[in-house]
N, C-alpha and C positions, 0 to 999 in steps of 0.2 A: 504494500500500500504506500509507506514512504520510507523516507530514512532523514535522519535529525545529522546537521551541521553544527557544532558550535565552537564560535570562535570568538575572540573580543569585542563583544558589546553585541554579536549577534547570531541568532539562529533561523535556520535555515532548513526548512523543513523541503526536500524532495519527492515529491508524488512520482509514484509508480504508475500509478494507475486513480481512475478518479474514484473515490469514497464518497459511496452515495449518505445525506443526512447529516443531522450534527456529529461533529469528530468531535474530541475533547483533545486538548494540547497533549493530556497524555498517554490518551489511545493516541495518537498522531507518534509517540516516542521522542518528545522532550521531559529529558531529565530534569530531575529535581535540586539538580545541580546549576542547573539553568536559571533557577526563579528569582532569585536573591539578584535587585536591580538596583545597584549601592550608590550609582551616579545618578538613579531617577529616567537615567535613557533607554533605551529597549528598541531596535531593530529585526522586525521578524521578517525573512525573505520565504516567500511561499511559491516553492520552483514548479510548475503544472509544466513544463516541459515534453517527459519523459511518456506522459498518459496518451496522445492523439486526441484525436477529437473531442471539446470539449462541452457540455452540455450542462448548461450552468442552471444552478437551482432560481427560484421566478427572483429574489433579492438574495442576493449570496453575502454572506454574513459572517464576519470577526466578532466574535464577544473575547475582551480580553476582562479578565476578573482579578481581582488583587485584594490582599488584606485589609492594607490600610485604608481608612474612608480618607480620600484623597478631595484637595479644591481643583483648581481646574487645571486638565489635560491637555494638553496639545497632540490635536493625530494631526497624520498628513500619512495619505497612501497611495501608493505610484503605481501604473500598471506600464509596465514595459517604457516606462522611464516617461510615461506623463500622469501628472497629479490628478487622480479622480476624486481625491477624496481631502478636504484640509478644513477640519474644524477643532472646536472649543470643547470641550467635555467638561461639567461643573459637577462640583461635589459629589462621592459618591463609593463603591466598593466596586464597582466594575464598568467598563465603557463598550459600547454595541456600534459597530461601523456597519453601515449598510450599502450594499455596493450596487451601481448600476447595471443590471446585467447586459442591457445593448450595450453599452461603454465598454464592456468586456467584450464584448463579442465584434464590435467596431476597431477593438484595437488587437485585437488575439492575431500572434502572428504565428507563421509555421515553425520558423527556428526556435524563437527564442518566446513563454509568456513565464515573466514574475510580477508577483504582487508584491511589494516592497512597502512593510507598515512600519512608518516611525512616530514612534511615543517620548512627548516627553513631561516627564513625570514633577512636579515640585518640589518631590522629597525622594529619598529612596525607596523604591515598594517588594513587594516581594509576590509573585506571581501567582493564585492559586489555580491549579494545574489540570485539576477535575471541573473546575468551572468556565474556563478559558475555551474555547471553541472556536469552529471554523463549519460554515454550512455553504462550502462549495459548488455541489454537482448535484442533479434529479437525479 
């Protein structure tokens, strides 16, 4: 289904194949080694590559979930290196990015599709791992 990347400041999730439904970050195989985000920043690269054709669910959806009740978040998430997504997120234990699926499908190309979500956090947060998700594919 995938395989987990991780390097300084970011993970890197590789699809094999698409996963129909909500995933959790850690059926997806991000460690727990991962979650602890000490600078507040968090970089998740979501590589759909490797699957072929893809058939995206009606709003495809990031829920990232984290401990601490956080004030406000900065997302911004790229799809093949243009910004589909850049808002504000206020207070709270967890933020839901909702993505356009024509947008993805407007931009989906043959070599290369990543979804590239950066978060930046006020404090340091620590990821919860079972609540964190991704509803990609029908």
């Amino acid at each position: 289904m995938s395989n987990v990347e991780v390097s300084q400041g970011e993970i890197k999730v590789n699809f094999t194949e698409p996963k129909k439904g909500k995933v959790s970050f850690a059926d997806l195989g991000i460690s727990n080694e991962s979650k602890n985000l000490e600078g507040g920043l968090l970089r998740l690269v979501f590589d759909l590559e490797g699957i072929g054709e893809h058939d995206y669910y009606h709003v495809p959806t990031i829920e990232v979930a984290y401990e601490e009740n956080m004030s406000e978040t900065h997302w911004v998430c790229e799809f093949n290196g243009i910004t589909i997504l850049d808002k504000l997120d206020n207070h709270g234990h967890s933020s839901i990015l909702l993505l356009n699926r024509k947008v993805l499908s407007e931009l989906e190309q043959h070599h290369e599709n990543k979804i590239i979500v950066h978060a930046e956090f006020p404090q340091g947060a620590t990821l919860n791992l079972n609540k964190s998700s991704v509803n990609f594919f029908k």
